[in-house]
N, C-alpha and C positions, 0 to 999 in steps of 0.2 A: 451369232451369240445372243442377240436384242430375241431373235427371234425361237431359240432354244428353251431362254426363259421364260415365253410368254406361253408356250406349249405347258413349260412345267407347273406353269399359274393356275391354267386351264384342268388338267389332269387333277390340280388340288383341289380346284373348286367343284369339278362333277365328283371326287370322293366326297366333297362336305356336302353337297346336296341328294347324293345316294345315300347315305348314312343316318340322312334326316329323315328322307323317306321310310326307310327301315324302322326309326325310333332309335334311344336313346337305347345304349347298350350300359347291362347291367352286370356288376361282377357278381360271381355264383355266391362269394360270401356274406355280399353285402342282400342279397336276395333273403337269403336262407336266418340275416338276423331279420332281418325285417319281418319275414316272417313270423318267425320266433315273439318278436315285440307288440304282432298283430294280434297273438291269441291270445287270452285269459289263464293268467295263473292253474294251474291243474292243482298243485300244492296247495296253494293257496286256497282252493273250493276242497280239497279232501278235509285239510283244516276245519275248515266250517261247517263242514258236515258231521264230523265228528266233535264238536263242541257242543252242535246242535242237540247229538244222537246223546251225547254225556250229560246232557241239563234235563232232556226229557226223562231219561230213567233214573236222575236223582229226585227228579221233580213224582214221578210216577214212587217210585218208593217210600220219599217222604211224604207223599198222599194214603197208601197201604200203611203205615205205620203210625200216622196220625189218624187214620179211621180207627186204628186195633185201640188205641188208647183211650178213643171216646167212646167208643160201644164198651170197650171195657169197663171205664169208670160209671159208665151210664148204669150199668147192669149191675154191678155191686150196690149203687145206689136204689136202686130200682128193685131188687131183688130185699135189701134192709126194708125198704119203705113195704113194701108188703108185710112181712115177717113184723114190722111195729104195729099193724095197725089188726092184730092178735088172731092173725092166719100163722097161726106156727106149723107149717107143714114143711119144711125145708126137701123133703123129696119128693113131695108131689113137685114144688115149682121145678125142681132139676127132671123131673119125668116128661112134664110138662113142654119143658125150656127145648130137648130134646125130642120130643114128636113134631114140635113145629119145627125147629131145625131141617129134617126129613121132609118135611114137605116142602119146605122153603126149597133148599137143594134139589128135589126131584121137578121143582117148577122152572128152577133157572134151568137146568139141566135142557128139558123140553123147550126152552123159550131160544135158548143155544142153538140149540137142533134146528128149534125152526127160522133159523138166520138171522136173529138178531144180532147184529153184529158185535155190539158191548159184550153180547153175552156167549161169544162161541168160543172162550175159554174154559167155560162148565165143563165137567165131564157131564156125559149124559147115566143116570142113575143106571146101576145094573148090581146085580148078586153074582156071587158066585160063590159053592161053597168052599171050594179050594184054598180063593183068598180070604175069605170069613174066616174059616180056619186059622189061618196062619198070622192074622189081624186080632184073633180072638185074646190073649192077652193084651195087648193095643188097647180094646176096646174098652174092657173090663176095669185098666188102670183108669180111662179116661172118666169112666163111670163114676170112679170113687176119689178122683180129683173135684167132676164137679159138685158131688154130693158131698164133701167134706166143705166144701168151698162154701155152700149157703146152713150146714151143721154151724161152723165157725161164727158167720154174720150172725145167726140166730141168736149167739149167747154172749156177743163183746160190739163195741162199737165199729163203727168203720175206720176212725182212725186206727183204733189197733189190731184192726182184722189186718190190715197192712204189716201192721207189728209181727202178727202171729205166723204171716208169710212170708216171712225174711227169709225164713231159713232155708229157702230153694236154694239157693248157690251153695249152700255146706253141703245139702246131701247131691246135689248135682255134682261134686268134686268126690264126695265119697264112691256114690257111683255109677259115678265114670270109670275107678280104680277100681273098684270090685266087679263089675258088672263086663263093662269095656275093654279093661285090663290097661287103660290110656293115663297115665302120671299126667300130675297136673303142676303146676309150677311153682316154686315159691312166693313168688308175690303173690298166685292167686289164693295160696294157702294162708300169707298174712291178713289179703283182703277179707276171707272169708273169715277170719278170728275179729275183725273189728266189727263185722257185720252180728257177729255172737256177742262183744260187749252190747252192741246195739240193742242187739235183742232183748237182754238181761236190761238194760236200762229202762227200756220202755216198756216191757212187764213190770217191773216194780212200779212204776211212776203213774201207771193207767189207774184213775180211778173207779170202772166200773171192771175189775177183775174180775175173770169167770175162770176156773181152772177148767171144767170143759169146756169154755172156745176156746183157752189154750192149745191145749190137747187136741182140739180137730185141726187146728190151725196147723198145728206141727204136721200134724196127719197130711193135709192138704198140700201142705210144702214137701212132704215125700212123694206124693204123687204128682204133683206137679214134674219133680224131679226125673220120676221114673216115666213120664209120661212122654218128656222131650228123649230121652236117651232111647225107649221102645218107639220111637217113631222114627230116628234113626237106623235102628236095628231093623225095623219091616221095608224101608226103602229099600234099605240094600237087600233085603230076599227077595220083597215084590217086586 
């Protein structure tokens, strides 16, 4: 009996020193979290990558938009400060304003091409009559947007050359519905009536009133209007 137990002693202790040899056995489940617990969030880095990718193209848009704003304003002032100092040519400067545009474009364009990398979002310059044609009203509005645009400076201040260009949103809502055939909504139809009292308040209140910058100004603000709506319209055909 003394001696049956000491065999079974034995028998226990070469499994606990086989088993050592081998290494510590592990269950399949308890492997497969550890695993799991070893790697890096996957979710967790898509997250951040897309937070990342969201901050960059708000940041890149609110850069585009804050450039349009300061070239813009720069230019109205800059285009006044001419016209006061008793160069009243208001189309030469827009003839002008426009050849260097053309060149400027045809230079980034080539600068594109040749790998710079800022700049290979350029189209590179090219004609064609096909779409020159079909651009050809396009063009022609854009013409007599910006040529109304320094008409207008020429004959009122710059505060109310602003005034005289409110009235984009009215005929942008008119046509839209005529033009587009697209209704537009009530609220935009009250905002665009207060944006008219505005109007009317600050033509009467300007002290250096010209009835011709008025008059271009309104002009201006129609083309401006028809300018964004046909640039719509040639995307979709071009």
């Amino acid at each position: 009996m003394a001696r049956r137990r000491t065999d079974d002693d034995n028998e226990s202790t070469s499994t606990l020193l086989h088993s050592d040899e081998e290494g510590p056995s592990t269950s399949p489940t308890i492997a497969a979290i550890g695993s799991v617990n070893s790697r890096p969030s996957t979710t967790a880095i898509s997250n951040s990558e897309a937070q990342q990718q969201l901050w960059a193209q708000s940041l890149q848009i609110f850069t585009v938009v804050g450039f349009y704003f300061f070239v813009s304003i720069a230019m109205v002032f800059l285009n006044k400060n001419l016209m006061s100092e008793e160069f009243e040519f208001p189309l030469f400067i827009t003839w002008f304003q426009l050849v260097v545009a053309l060149v400027c474009v045809w230079i980034l364009g080539e600068l594109g091409r040749a790998g710079v990398d800022q700049l290979k979002m350029m189209p590179v310059f090219e004609f064609d009559w096909n779409v020159a044609k079909k651009v050809l009203p396009l063009t022609g509005i854009f013409i007599g947007m910006i040529s109304f645009n320094n008409l207008c400076l020429l004959y009122v201040e710059v505060t109310f050359y602003q005034v005289a260009r409110s009235l984009t949103i009215c005929f942008t809502i008119a046509f839209t519905y005529f033009i587009l055939g697209e209704a537009t909504s009530s609220t935009a139809i009250r905002a665009s009536a207060v944006v008219m009292v505005g109007f009317v308040i600050g033509s009467i209140g300007e002290v250096h009133f010209e009835w011709l910058g008025l008059i271009f100004g309104v002009i201006s603000s129609a083309f401006v209007s028809l300018y964004s709506i046909y640039v719509k319209k040639s995307d979709e055909c071009c």
